[in-house]
C-alpha positions in Angstrom: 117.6 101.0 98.5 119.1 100.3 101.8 117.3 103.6 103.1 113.7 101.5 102.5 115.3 98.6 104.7 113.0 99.7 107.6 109.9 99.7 105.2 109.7 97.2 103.5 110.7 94.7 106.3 107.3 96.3 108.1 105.3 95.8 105.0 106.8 92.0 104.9 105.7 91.6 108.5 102.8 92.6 108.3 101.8 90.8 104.6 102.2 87.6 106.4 99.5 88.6 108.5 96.9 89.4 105.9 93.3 87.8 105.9 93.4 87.3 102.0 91.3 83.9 101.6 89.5 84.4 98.6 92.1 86.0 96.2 95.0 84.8 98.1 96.5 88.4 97.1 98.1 89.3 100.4 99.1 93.0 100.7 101.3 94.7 103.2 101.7 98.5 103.5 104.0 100.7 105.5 104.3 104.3 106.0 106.7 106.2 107.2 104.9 109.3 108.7 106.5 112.9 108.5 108.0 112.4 112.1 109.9 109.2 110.8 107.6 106.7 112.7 106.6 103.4 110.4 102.5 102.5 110.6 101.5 99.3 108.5 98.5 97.7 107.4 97.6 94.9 105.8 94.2 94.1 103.5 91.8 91.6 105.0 88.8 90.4 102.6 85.8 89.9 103.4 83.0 87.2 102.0 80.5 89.9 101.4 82.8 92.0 98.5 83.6 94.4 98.7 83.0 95.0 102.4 86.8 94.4 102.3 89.8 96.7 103.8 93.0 97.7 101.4 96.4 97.4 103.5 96.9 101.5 102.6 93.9 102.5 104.3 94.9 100.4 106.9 98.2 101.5 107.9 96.6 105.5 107.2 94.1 104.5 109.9 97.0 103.7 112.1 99.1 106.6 111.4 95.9 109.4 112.1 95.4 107.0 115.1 98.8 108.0 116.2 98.2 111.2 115.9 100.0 111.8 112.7 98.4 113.6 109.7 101.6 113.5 106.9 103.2 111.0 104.9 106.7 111.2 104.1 106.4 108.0 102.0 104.8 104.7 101.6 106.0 101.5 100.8 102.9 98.9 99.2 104.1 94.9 99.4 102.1 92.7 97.2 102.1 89.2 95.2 100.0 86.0 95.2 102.2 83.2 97.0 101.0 81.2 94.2 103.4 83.3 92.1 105.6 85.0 93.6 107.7 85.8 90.9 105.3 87.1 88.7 106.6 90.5 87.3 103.6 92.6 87.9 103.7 95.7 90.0 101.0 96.5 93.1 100.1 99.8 93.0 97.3 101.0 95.3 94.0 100.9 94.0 92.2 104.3 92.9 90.5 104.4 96.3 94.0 104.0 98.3 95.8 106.7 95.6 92.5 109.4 97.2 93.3 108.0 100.3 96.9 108.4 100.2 96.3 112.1 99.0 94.6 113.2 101.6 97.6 113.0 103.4 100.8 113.5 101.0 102.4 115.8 98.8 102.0 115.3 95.2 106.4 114.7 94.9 105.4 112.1 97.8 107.4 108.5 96.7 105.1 105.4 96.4 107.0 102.2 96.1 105.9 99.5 95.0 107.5 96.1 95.9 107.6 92.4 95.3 109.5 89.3 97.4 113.0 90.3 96.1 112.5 94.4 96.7 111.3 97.5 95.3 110.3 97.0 91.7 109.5 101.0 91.0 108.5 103.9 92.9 106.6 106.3 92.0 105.2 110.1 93.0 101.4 110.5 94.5 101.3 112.9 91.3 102.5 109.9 88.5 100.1 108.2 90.9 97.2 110.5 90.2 97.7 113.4 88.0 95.7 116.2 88.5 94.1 115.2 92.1 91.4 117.0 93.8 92.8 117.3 97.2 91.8 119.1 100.7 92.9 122.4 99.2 89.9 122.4 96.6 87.8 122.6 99.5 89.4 125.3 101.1 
């Protein structure tokens, strides 16, 4: 997994920043966009649920605010520092998955990561089979 080096050491970086005082679930996210740039995002909460932001969406708000419109893959960094070697996986949320489809192809790898490194990865279609997409609109 040395190819996801670069990604997951953005999601790392930018998990430590997350504003996650209620659940004390802190997320990081990192995307590497279609040109081979990395964008990341981290979730911050919010007392008044759930007014709160997802670390996906926010490192897809960075990447359009690049500029860039595709996603070559993500990388999603989650755990509670309470236990961080519980076994679970992170996957985004079904907002994030919409979110993330906007923007990928359905064979587009989602990997999903814990302290000690990927734990699976997945495709946006695994993710969410039978999507409605941008082409339904068309």
């Amino acid at each position: 997994m040395d190819a996801l080096a670069d990604l997951f050491e953005a999601a790392r970086a930018v998990r430590e920043k997350a504003h996650a005082p209620y659940s004390r679930f802190k997320v990081g996210a990192a995307i590497r966009g279609r040109s081979g740039r990395i964008y990341a995002g981290c979730n911050v909460e919010n007392a008044a649920y759930p007014v709160g932001a997802c670390a996906e969406g926010g490192a897809i708000s960075a990447m359009v605010a690049d500029g860039e419109t595709g996603i070559a893959e993500i990388l999603v960094l989650g755990w509670t520092d309470a236990h961080p070697d519980a076994p679970g996986l992170t996957t985004p949320c079904g907002g994030c998955r919409q979110r993330i489809r906007e923007f990928a192809k359905p064979s587009t790898l989602i990997h999903v990561a814990g302290p000690e490194g990927i734990r699976r990865s997945f495709t946006l279609d695994q993710l969410l089979p039978e999507s409605f997409g941008p082409e339904n609109l068309a």
